[in-house]
C-alpha positions as CSV (number, residue, x, y, z in Angstrom):
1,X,-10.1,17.7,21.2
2,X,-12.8,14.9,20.1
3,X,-13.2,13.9,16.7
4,X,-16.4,15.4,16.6
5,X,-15.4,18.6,17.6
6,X,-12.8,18.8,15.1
7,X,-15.7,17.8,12.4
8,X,-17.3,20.9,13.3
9,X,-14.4,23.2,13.1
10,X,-12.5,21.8,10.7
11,X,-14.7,22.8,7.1
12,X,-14.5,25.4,4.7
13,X,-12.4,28.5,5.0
14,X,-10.9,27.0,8.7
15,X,-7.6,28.0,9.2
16,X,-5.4,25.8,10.9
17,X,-2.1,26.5,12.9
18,X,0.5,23.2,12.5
19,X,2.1,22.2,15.5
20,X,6.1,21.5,16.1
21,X,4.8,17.6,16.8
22,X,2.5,17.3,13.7
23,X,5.4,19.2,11.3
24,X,7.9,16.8,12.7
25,X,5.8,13.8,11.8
26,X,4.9,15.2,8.6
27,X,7.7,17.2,6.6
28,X,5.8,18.9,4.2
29,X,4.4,21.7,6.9
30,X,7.0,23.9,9.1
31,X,5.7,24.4,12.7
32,X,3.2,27.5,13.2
33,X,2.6,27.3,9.3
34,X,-1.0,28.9,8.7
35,X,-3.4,26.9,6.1
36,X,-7.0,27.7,5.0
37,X,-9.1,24.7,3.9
38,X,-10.8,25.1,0.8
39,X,-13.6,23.0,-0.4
40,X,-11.4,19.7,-2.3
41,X,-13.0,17.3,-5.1
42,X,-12.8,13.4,-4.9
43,X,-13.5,11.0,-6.9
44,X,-15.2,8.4,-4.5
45,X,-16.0,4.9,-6.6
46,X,-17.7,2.4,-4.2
47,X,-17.6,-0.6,-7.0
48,X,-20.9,0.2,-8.3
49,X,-20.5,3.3,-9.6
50,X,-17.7,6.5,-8.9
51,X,-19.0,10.1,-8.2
52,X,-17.4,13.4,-7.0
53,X,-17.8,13.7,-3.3
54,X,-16.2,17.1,-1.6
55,X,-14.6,17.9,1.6
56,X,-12.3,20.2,3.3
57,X,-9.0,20.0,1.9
58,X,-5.8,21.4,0.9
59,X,-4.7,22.0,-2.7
60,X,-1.5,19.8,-3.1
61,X,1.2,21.5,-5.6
62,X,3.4,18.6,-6.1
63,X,0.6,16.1,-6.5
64,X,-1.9,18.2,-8.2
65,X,-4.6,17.3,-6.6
66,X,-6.2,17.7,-3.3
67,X,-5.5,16.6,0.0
68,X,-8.4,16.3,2.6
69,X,-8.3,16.4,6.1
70,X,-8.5,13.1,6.3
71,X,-5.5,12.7,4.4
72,X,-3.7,15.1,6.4
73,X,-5.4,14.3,10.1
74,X,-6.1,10.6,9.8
75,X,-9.6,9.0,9.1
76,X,-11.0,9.9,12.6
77,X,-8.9,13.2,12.8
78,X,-6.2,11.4,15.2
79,X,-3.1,13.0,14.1
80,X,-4.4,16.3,14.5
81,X,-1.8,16.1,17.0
82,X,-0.7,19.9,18.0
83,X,-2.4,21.7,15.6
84,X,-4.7,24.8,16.4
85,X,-7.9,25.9,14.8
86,X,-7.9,29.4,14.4
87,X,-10.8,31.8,15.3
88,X,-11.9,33.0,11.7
């Protein structure tokens, strides 16, 4: 799947199947793990100024914080690896 069709399917209230590839390169999901993406806060400072920019994320219980999906996919959605969008 292109990075621009994960863009569109990957927002708000997606749920996302892991894959047994993408759980063994990342330990902190088990394979066929369900998430839902919720809408994450970042602070987003570009030397200038910071501001609070959102996207599709993950809320993060050890780190308290969020993770976005391009924390958790890679900046162009690359490690989306095996993962499956789920109809919603």
């Amino acid at each position: 799947m292109s990075e621009s069709d994960l863009n569109v399917l990957l927002v708000v209230g997606a749920r996302v199947r892991i894959g047994e590839k993408y759980s063994e390169e990342t330990p902190y999901f088990k394979p066929g793990e369900i998430i839902t993406l919720i809408e994450g806060e970042f602070d987003h400072d570009n030397g200038l100024y910071s501001e609070i920019q959102t996207a599709p994320a993950i809320w993060n219980e050890q780190a308290k914080d969020f993770d976005s999906i391009y924390h958790l996919f890679g900046n162009n959605l690359e490690d989306f690896a095996d993962c499956e969008v789920l109809d919603n």
